[in-house]
N, C-alpha and C positions, 0 to 999 in steps of 0.2 A: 635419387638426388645426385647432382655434380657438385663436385668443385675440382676445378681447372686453372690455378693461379698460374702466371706464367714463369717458368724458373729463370728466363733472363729475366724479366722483371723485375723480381723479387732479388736475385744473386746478386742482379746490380746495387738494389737499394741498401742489403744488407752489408755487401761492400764497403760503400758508400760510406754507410754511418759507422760502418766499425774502425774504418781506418780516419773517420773525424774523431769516433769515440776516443781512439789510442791516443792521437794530437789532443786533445781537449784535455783526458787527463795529464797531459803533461806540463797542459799552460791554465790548470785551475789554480794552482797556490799564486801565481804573478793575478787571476784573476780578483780574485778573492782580496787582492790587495789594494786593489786598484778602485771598485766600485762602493761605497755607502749603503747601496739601496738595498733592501730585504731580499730573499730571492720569490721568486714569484708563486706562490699556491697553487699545487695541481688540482684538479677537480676527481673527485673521489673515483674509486673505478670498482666496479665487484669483486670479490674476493678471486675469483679464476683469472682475470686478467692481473689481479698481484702476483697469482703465483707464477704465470707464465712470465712475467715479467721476471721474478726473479729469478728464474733457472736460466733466462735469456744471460742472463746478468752473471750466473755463474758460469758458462761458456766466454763470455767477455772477459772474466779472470782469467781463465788458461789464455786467452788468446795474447794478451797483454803479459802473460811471464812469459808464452815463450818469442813473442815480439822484440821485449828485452833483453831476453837471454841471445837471439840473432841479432840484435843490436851490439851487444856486448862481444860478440865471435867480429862483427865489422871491423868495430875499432880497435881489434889485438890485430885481425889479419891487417890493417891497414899500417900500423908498427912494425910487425915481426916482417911481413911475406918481400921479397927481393921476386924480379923479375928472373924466369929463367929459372926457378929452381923448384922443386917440390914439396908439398904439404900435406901429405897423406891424410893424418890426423886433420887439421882444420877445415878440408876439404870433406872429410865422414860428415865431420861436425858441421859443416855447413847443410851438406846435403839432408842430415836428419833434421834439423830444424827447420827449414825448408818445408820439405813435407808434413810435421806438423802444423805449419801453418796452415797450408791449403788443408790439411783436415778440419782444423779449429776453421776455416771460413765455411768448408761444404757445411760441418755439423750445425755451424750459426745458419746457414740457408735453408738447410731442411726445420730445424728447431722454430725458425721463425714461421713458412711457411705453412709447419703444424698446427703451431700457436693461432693464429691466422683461421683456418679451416677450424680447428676446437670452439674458438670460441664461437665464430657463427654459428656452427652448428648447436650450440649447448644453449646457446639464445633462441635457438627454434627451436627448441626440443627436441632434439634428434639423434643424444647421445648414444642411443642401441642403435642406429645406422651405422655408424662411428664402430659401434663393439661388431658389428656383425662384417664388416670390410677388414678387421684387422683380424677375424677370423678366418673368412675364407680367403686371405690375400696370406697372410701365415701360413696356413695351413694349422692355425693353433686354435689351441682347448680353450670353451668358452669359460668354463673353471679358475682357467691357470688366468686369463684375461680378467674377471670379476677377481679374482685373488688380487692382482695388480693394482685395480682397483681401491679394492679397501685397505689397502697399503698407505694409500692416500695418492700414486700417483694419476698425474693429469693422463688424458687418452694419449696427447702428443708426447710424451714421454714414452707412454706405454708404445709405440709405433716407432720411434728413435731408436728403443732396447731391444725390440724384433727386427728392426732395420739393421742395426750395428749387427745385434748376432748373424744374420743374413749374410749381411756382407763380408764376416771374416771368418765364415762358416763355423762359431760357436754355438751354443745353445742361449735361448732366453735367460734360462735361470743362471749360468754364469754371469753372463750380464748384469742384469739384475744382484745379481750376490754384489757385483764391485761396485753398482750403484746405493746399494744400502751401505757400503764404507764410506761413502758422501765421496767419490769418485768422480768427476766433472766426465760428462758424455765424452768431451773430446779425449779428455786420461784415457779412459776406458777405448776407446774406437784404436789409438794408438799405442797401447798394453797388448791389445789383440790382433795388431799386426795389421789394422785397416789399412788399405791404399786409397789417393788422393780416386776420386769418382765412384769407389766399388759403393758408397751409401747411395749418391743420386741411382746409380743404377740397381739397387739394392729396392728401393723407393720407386723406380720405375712402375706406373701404370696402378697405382696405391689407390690412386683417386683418377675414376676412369671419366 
């Protein structure tokens, strides 16, 4: 079995909607004031696509505080900063939020692409396909992977938390340990010292 999504594709879309996402939540309350009409009924979805949705949804919180937080460094340096002269500090401070962000978009581009591949695949039944590529692509225990499992995490989690330790050469179960403190991927990817590309190339060749 393939799956081959294309990561411009997707990087773009996910892009796309998160920096609409960030605008929108800023102009719901003028929304919300403005129209009468009810808001429109979603059509019910299986219980995997709520979850995936919402961990989507938790990666969209971190990306939106530290969006804010670089919004908030704009408008001081736009006050304090003179031409001609130095800023050590706001310049750190720029630079680390910054890269958080491009973490918070790679983590939304794989998180989503996962989400994506999970659920097809779980519609066809094909979830041991799934277990046995995060096996031999890890190099990990099928044990420690059915442990994750009955955790209750989704497979595309469980391949996020192999991916992030990959990429910043920890182990799964640290990982994991800072994901049961309810830890958002990108916290974690950025506690662990991740740099902006080491996950897509960490994720490299996952799904051949």
């Amino acid at each position: 079995m393939r799956f081959t999504p294309s990561l411009k594709t997707t990087g773009g879309i996910v892009i796309a909607l998160l920096v609409g996402f960030l605008l929108g939540s800023s102009i719901q309350p003028l929304r919300s004031q403005t129209t009468t009409q009810p808001p429109a009924t979603q059509p019910a979805s299986d219980a995997l696509v709520e979850k995936l949705v919402r961990e989507v949804d938790e990666t969209g919180r971190q990306a939106r505080t530290d969006v804010a937080a670089l919004t908030e460094l704009m408008k001081r340096v736009v006050r304090e900063v003179e031409v001609g002269q130095q800023y050590p500090e706001l310049e750190q401070r720029g630079k680390v939020l910054t890269e958080r962000i491009a973490i918070d978009a790679e983590v939304a581009i794989a998180q989503t692409m996962l989400a994506i591949a999970e659920k097809s695949v779980v519609r066809q039944g094909q979830e041991q396909w799934i277990v046995q590529r995060i096996v031999d692509f890890f190099k990990a225990s099928q044990s420690d992977v059915q442990r994750y499992r009955e955790k209750g995490y989704t497979l595309s989690s469980i391949i996020l938390g192999y991916g992030i330790a990959k990429a910043t050469s920890s182990t799964p179960e640290r990982v994991f340990e800072m994901r049961q403190m309810r830890q958002s991927w990108p916290a974690i990817a950025v506690t662990l010292g991740m740099k902006p590309q080491a996950l897509g190339n960490a994720l490299q060749g996952m799904f051949p």
